[in-house]
Structures are given as C-alpha cells and as structure tokens.
C-alpha positions, 0 to 999 in steps of 0.5 A, spaced: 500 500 500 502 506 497 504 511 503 505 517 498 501 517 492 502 522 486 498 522 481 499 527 474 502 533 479 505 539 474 508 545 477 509 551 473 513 557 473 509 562 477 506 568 471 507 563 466 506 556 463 512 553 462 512 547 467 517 545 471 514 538 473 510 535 467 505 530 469 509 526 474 506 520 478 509 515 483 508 511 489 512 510 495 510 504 500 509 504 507 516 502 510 519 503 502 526 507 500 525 510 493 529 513 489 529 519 485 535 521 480 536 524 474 540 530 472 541 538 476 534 540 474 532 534 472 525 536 478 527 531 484 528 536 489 522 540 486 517 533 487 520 533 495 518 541 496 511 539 493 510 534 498 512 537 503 508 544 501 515 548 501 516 550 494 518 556 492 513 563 491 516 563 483 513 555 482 505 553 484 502 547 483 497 546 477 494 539 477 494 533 480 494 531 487 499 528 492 496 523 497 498 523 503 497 516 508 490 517 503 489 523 505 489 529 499 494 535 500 492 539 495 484 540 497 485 542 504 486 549 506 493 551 507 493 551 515 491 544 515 495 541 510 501 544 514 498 540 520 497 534 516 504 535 513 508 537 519 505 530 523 506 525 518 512 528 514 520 531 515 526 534 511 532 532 512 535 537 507 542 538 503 546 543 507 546 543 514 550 550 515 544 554 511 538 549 514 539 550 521 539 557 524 544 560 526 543 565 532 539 559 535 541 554 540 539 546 537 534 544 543 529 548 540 531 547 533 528 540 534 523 542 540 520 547 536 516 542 532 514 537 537 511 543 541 507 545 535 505 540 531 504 535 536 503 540 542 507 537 547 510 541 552 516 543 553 519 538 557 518 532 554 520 534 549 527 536 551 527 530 553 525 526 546 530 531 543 535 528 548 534 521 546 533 522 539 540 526 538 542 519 542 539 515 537 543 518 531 549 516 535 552 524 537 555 523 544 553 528 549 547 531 547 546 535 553 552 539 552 549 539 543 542 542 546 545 547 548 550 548 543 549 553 537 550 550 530 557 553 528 560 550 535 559 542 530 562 540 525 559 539 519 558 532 519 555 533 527 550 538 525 548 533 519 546 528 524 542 533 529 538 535 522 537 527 521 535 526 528 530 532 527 527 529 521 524 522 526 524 526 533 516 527 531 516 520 528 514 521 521 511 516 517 514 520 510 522 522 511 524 526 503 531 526 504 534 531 499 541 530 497 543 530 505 550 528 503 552 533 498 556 539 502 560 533 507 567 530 504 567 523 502 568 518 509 562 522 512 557 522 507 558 514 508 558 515 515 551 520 514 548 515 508 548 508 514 546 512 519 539 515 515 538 508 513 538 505 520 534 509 522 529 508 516 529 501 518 529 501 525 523 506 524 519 503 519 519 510 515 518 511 508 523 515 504 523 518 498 531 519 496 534 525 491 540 524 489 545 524 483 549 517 485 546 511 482 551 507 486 547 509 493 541 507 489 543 500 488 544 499 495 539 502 498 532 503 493 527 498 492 525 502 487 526 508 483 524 513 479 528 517 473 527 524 471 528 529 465 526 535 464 521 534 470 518 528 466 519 521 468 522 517 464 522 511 467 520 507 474 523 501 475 525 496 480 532 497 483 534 490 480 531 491 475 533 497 472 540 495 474 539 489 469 536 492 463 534 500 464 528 500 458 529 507 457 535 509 452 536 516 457 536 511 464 541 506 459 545 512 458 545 515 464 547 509 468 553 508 462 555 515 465 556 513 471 564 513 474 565 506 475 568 505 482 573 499 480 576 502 475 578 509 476 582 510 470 577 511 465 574 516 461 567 519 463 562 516 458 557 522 456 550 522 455 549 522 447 547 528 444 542 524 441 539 521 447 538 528 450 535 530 444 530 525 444 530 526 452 527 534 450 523 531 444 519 527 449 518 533 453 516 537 449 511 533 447 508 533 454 508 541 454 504 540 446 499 535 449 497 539 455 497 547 452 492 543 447 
C-alpha cells in the first residue's frame, strides 16, 4: 500500500506556463526507500518541496494531487495541510550550515516542532530531543542542546538535522541530497546512519540524489527524471539489469565506475538528450492543447 501517492502533479513557473514538473506520478510504500535521480534540474528536489508544501513563491502547483497516508494535500486549506504535513512528514535537507539557524541554540531547533505540531510541552520534549540526538549516535547531547550550530562540525550538525527529521516520528522522511556539502568518509558515515534509522523506524523515504551507486544499495525502487518528466520507474534490480529507457541506459553508462578509476567519463549522447527534450516537449504540446 502506497504511503505517498502522486498522481499527474505539474508545477509551473509562477506568471507563466512553462512547467517545471510535467505530469509526474509515483508511489512510495509504507516502510519503502525510493529513489529519485536524474540530472541538476532534472525536478527531484522540486517533487520533495511539493510534498512537503515548501516550494518556492516563483513555482505553484497546477494539477494533480499528492496523497498523503490517503489523505489529499492539495484540497485542504493551507493551515491544515501544514498540520497534516508537519505530523506525518520531515526534511532532512542538503546543507546543514544554511538549514539550521544560526543565532539559535539546537534544543529548540528540534523542540520547536514537537511543541507545535504535536503540542507537547516543553519538557518532554527536551527530553525526546535528548534521546533522539542519542539515537543518531552524537555523544553528549546535553552539552549539543545547548550548543549553537557553528560550535559542530559539519558532519555533527548533519546528524542533529537527521535526528530532527524522526524526533516527531514521521511516517514520510524526503531526504534531499543530505550528503552533498560533507567530504567523502562522512557522507558514508551520514548515508548508514539515515538508513538505520529508516529501518529501525519503519519510515518511508523518498531519496534525491545524483549517485546511482547509493541507489543500488539502498532503493527498492526508483524513479528517473528529465526535464521534470519521468522517464522511467523501475525496480532497483531491475533497472540495474536492463534500464528500458535509452536516457536511464545512458545515464547509468555515465556513471564513474568505482573499480576502475582510470577511465574516461562516458557522456550522455547528444542524441539521447535530444530525444530526452523531444519527449518533453511533447508533454508541454499535449497539455497547452
């Protein structure tokens, strides 16, 4: 059963009718890993802001419909669809430096949220925020609370991002690039943690990102994006085996191979990407029609 549910979603350029996602559909089960690939531009983070109700002021939803564990976001009136929001999903962003506040203290950076979406108090949920950052493996986390964000590290503020994504146990994690701004041995470290985390939760995660190669350990599905249309949904094994569309067999082709770092890069086609655009621009003539 699927937990998101995405259904034909379009999102245009605001004063315009240049479409940013075209048509989009997927579904991400209940305890599923999705991933979503494809291209800078390609729409993946653009499909997890719209979930999560924080796209842009320049972009806005024209069609379609994003369920939520059966319930549709796009009719409710915003204050709700926030609530609901807030309750059932979190973020776990790209840049830890630029998504925690600065002139704030950590404790209520996790505890802000569990005040007012859930209405706890402010001791209990001082005391899950504790326990959460001890979950993400930080020691210390009394001193962490009281610490600002510049005083951790990069991969520190990371984790304590991840712990306030399931602090308020969430059934829909969208983790937007959360490794791109660390160095390569805390990414491996950072990308364990989120997946332990999602197994020992039970949470449905939908995972942006440009590395096939993390999508082949951790995805049970995934979603190719060009253009903001999809271009092919498949399994994990499946794909990996014999991708059907030629832009996912050429996007996988450029893929550096890890057990062979000497060889040459291996661009996608010019006439892979002009039959890429063509499919685009098809969609754009069916749906100004």
């Amino acid at each position: 059963m699927s937990y998101l549910r995405i259904r034909d979603l379009s999102v245009v350029l605001r004063g315009t009718r240049h479409r940013l996602l075209r048509g989009v559909s997927l579904d991400v089960g209940a305890t599923e890993v999705m991933g979503l690939v494809g291209e800078s531009g390609a729409g993946k983070s653009m499909i997890g802001k719209a979930v999560l109700g924080i796209l842009p002021r320049s972009a806005k939803i024209v069609s379609g419909s994003i369920e939520l564990d059966g319930v549709d976001l796009l009719t409710l009136p915003p204050r709700q669809r926030r609530h609901v929001i807030g309750q059932k999903a979190a973020l776990i962003p790209q840049d830890p430096l630029t998504a925690l506040n600065p002139a704030r203290r950590i404790e209520p950076q996790i505890t802000d949220r569990l005040v007012d979406i859930l209405g706890w108090d402010r001791a209990r949920a001082r005391t899950r925020a504790a326990e959460i950052l001890h979950d993400v493996h930080i020691p210390q986390p009394e001193r962490v609370l009281r610490a600002y964000p510049h005083e951790l590290s990069g991969g520190m503020r990371q984790r304590v991002l991840i712990a306030s994504a399931f602090a308020a146990e969430p059934r829909l994690i969208v983790a937007d690039e959360p490794t791109t701004a660390l160095d390569v041995t805390v990414q491996k470290q950072i990308l364990k943690l989120i997946f332990e985390m999602q197994a020992r939760h039970g949470t449905a995660l939908l995972f942006v990102t440009h590395d096939l190669g993390v999508v082949s350990k951790i995805c049970q599905r995934l979603t190719v994006l060009y253009g903001g249309l999809v271009m092919e949904e498949a399994e994990v094994g499946a794909f990996f085996d014999a991708p059907a569309h030629p832009y996912s067999r050429a996007l996988l082709a450029a893929t550096p191979r890890h057990t062979d770092p000497t060889a040459d890069l291996t661009p996608v086609p010019e006439a892979v990407i002009a039959e890429a655009r063509r499919a685009v621009a098809e969609a754009d003539l069916r749906w100004h029609s």
